[in-house]
DRENLOTOR-580447 format. One record per residue (C-alpha): x, y, z; chain. Coordinates in steps of 0.5 Angstrom, whole numbers, always signed. Each point is the difference from the previous one (the first is absolute). Layout:
<east:X	north:Y	up:Z	c:A>
...
end
This chain:
<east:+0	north:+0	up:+0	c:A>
<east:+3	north:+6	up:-2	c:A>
<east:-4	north:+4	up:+5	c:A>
<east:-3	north:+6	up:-5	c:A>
<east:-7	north:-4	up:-3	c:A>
<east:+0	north:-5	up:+7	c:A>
<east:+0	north:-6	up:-5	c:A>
<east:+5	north:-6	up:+1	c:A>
<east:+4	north:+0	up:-8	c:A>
<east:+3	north:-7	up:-2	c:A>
<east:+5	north:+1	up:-4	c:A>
<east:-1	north:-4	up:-7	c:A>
<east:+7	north:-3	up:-2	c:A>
<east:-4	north:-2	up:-7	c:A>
<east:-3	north:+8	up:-2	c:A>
<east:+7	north:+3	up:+4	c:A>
<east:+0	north:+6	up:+5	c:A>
<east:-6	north:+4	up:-3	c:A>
<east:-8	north:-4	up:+0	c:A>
<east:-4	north:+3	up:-3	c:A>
<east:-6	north:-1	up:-2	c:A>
<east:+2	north:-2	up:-7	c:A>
<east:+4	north:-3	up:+1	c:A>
<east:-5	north:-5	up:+4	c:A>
<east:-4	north:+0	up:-5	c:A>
<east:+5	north:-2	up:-6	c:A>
<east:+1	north:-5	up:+5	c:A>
<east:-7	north:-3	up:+1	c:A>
<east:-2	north:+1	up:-8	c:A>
<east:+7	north:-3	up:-1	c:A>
<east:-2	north:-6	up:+5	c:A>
<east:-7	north:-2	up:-3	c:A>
<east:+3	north:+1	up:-6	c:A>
<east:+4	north:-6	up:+1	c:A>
<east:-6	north:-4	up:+2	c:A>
<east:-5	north:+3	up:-4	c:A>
<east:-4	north:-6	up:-2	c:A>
<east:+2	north:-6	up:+5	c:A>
<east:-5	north:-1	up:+3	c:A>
<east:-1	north:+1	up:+8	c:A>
<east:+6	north:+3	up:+1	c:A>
<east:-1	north:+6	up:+5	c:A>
<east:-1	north:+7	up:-3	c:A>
<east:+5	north:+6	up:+1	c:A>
<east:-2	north:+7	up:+3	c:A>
<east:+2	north:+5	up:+2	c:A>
<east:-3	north:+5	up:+7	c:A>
<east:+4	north:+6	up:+2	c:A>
<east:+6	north:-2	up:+2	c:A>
<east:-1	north:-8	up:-1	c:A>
<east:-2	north:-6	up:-4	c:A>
<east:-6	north:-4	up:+1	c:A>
<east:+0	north:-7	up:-3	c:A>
<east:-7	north:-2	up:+0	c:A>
<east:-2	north:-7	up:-1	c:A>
<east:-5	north:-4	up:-4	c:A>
<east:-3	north:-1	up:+8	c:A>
<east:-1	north:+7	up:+1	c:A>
<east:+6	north:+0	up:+4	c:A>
<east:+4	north:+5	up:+0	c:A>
<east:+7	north:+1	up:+3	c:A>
<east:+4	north:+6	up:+0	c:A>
<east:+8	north:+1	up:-1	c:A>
<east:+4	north:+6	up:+0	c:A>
<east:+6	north:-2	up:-5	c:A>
<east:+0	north:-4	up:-7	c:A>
<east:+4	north:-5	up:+4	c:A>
<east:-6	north:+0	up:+5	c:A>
<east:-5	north:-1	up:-7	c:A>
<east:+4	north:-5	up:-4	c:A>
<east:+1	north:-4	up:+6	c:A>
<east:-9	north:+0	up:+2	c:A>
<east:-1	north:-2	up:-7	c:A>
<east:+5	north:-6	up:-3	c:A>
<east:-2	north:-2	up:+7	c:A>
<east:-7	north:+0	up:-2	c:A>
<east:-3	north:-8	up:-1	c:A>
<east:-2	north:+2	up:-6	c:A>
<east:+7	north:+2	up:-3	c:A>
<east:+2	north:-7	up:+0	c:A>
<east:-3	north:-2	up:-4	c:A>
<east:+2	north:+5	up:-5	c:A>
<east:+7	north:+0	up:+2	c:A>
<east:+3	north:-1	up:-5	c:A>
<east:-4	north:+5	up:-6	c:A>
<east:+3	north:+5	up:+6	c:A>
<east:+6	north:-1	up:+0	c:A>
<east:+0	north:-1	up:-8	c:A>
<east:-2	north:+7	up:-1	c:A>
<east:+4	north:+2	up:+5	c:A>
<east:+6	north:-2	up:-4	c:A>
<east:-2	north:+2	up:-6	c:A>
<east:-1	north:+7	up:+3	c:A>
<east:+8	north:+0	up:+3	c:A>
<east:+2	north:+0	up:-6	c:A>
<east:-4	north:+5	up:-4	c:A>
<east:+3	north:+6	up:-1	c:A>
<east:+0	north:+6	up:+5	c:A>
<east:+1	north:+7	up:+2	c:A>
<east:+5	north:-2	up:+5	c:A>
<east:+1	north:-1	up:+8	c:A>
<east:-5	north:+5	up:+2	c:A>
<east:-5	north:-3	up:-4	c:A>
<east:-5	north:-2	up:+5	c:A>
<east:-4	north:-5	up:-4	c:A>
<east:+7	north:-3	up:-1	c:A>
<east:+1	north:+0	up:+7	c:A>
<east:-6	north:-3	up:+2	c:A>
<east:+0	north:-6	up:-4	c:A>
<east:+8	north:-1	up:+2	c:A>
<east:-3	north:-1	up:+7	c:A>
<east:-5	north:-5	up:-2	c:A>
<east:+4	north:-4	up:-3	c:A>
<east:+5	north:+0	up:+6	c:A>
<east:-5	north:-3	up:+4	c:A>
<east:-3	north:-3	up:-5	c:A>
<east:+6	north:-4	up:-1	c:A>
<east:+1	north:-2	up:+8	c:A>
<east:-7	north:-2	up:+1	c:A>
<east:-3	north:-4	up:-6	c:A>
<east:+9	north:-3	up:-1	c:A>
<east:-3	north:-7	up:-2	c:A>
<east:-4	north:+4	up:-6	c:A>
<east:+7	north:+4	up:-3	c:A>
end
Protein backbone atom coordinates (compact mmCIF):
# COMPACT_ATOMS: atom_id res chain seq x y z
CA UNK A 1 0.00 0.00 0.00
CA UNK A 2 1.27 2.94 -0.99
CA UNK A 3 -0.69 4.84 1.29
CA UNK A 4 -2.16 7.82 -1.16
CA UNK A 5 -5.65 5.95 -2.30
CA UNK A 6 -5.74 3.62 1.17
CA UNK A 7 -5.67 0.36 -1.35
CA UNK A 8 -2.84 -2.41 -1.05
CA UNK A 9 -0.97 -2.41 -4.88
CA UNK A 10 0.47 -6.13 -5.84
CA UNK A 11 3.07 -5.69 -8.14
CA UNK A 12 2.59 -7.74 -11.26
CA UNK A 13 5.86 -9.02 -12.74
CA UNK A 14 4.17 -10.02 -15.78
CA UNK A 15 2.58 -6.07 -16.75
CA UNK A 16 5.79 -4.47 -15.08
CA UNK A 17 5.90 -1.34 -12.55
CA UNK A 18 2.91 0.51 -13.76
CA UNK A 19 -0.77 -1.60 -14.20
CA UNK A 20 -2.77 0.22 -15.46
CA UNK A 21 -6.19 -0.62 -16.69
CA UNK A 22 -5.24 -1.28 -20.18
CA UNK A 23 -2.89 -3.20 -19.41
CA UNK A 24 -5.51 -5.27 -17.72
CA UNK A 25 -7.64 -5.36 -19.91
CA UNK A 26 -4.90 -6.72 -22.80
CA UNK A 27 -4.30 -9.03 -20.57
CA UNK A 28 -8.06 -10.37 -19.94
CA UNK A 29 -9.05 -10.01 -23.83
CA UNK A 30 -5.35 -11.67 -24.31
CA UNK A 31 -6.42 -14.74 -22.16
CA UNK A 32 -10.06 -15.41 -23.43
CA UNK A 33 -8.44 -14.96 -26.70
CA UNK A 34 -6.70 -18.03 -26.21
CA UNK A 35 -9.52 -20.10 -24.82
CA UNK A 36 -11.82 -18.62 -27.18
CA UNK A 37 -13.81 -21.65 -28.12
CA UNK A 38 -12.77 -24.63 -25.66
CA UNK A 39 -15.65 -24.92 -24.18
CA UNK A 40 -16.00 -24.73 -20.24
CA UNK A 41 -12.99 -22.93 -19.60
CA UNK A 42 -13.60 -19.84 -17.06
CA UNK A 43 -14.01 -16.37 -18.70
CA UNK A 44 -11.59 -13.46 -17.84
CA UNK A 45 -12.72 -10.11 -16.68
CA UNK A 46 -11.65 -7.27 -15.33
CA UNK A 47 -12.93 -5.24 -12.17
CA UNK A 48 -11.01 -2.06 -11.09
CA UNK A 49 -7.81 -3.05 -10.20
CA UNK A 50 -8.52 -6.85 -10.39
CA UNK A 51 -9.50 -10.02 -12.57
CA UNK A 52 -12.47 -12.23 -11.97
CA UNK A 53 -12.35 -15.43 -13.40
CA UNK A 54 -15.99 -16.26 -13.68
CA UNK A 55 -17.04 -20.03 -13.97
CA UNK A 56 -19.58 -22.06 -15.92
CA UNK A 57 -20.98 -22.72 -12.22
CA UNK A 58 -21.47 -19.01 -11.42
CA UNK A 59 -18.44 -19.21 -9.44
CA UNK A 60 -16.49 -16.26 -9.43
CA UNK A 61 -13.17 -15.98 -8.03
CA UNK A 62 -10.79 -12.75 -7.90
CA UNK A 63 -7.22 -12.56 -8.63
CA UNK A 64 -4.79 -9.60 -8.43
CA UNK A 65 -2.13 -10.53 -11.10
CA UNK A 66 -1.82 -12.32 -14.44
CA UNK A 67 -0.06 -15.09 -12.71
CA UNK A 68 -2.91 -15.16 -10.16
CA UNK A 69 -5.27 -15.31 -13.41
CA UNK A 70 -3.33 -18.10 -15.43
CA UNK A 71 -3.02 -20.23 -12.25
CA UNK A 72 -7.25 -19.85 -11.72
CA UNK A 73 -7.87 -20.95 -15.18
CA UNK A 74 -5.54 -23.87 -16.54
CA UNK A 75 -6.66 -25.07 -12.88
CA UNK A 76 -10.04 -25.15 -14.15
CA UNK A 77 -11.61 -28.98 -14.26
CA UNK A 78 -12.59 -27.88 -17.58
CA UNK A 79 -9.11 -26.97 -18.78
CA UNK A 80 -7.87 -30.29 -18.87
CA UNK A 81 -9.58 -31.47 -21.05
CA UNK A 82 -8.65 -28.79 -23.53
CA UNK A 83 -4.98 -28.90 -22.48
CA UNK A 84 -3.36 -29.66 -25.04
CA UNK A 85 -5.72 -27.18 -27.78
CA UNK A 86 -4.14 -24.48 -25.19
CA UNK A 87 -0.95 -25.02 -25.15
CA UNK A 88 -0.96 -25.57 -29.17
CA UNK A 89 -2.06 -22.08 -29.35
CA UNK A 90 -0.11 -21.12 -27.07
CA UNK A 91 3.14 -22.22 -28.82
CA UNK A 92 2.14 -20.84 -31.85
CA UNK A 93 1.46 -17.44 -30.51
CA UNK A 94 5.29 -17.61 -28.86
CA UNK A 95 6.73 -17.51 -32.10
CA UNK A 96 4.55 -14.94 -33.83
CA UNK A 97 5.91 -11.86 -34.27
CA UNK A 98 6.05 -9.16 -32.13
CA UNK A 99 6.50 -5.34 -30.90
CA UNK A 100 9.01 -6.41 -28.69
CA UNK A 101 9.53 -7.21 -24.46
CA UNK A 102 7.14 -4.29 -23.72
CA UNK A 103 4.25 -5.94 -25.60
CA UNK A 104 1.79 -6.93 -22.89
CA UNK A 105 -0.02 -9.44 -24.80
CA UNK A 106 3.27 -10.76 -25.68
CA UNK A 107 4.08 -11.23 -21.98
CA UNK A 108 0.80 -12.48 -20.95
CA UNK A 109 1.17 -15.40 -22.84
CA UNK A 110 5.02 -15.94 -22.22
CA UNK A 111 3.57 -16.34 -18.47
CA UNK A 112 0.78 -18.78 -19.57
CA UNK A 113 3.03 -20.92 -21.23
CA UNK A 114 5.38 -21.01 -18.14
CA UNK A 115 2.90 -22.40 -15.78
CA UNK A 116 1.45 -24.16 -18.72
CA UNK A 117 4.37 -26.19 -18.88
CA UNK A 118 5.14 -26.95 -15.02
CA UNK A 119 1.41 -28.15 -14.45
CA UNK A 120 0.23 -29.91 -17.71
CA UNK A 121 4.32 -31.30 -17.95
CA UNK A 122 2.94 -35.12 -19.00
CA UNK A 123 1.21 -33.05 -22.10
CA UNK A 124 4.58 -31.16 -23.37
Amino acid sequence: MCGVCGRTVVPDEVLGQVGTLRKRLIAAQTINALCHGLSGIPGVQVAGDIWQIRGLTGNVTQCSTVNDVWDAVLRAPSTSLHREQLLHRMHALLHAPTAGDTDPAQNVINAGWHQARNLFADAI
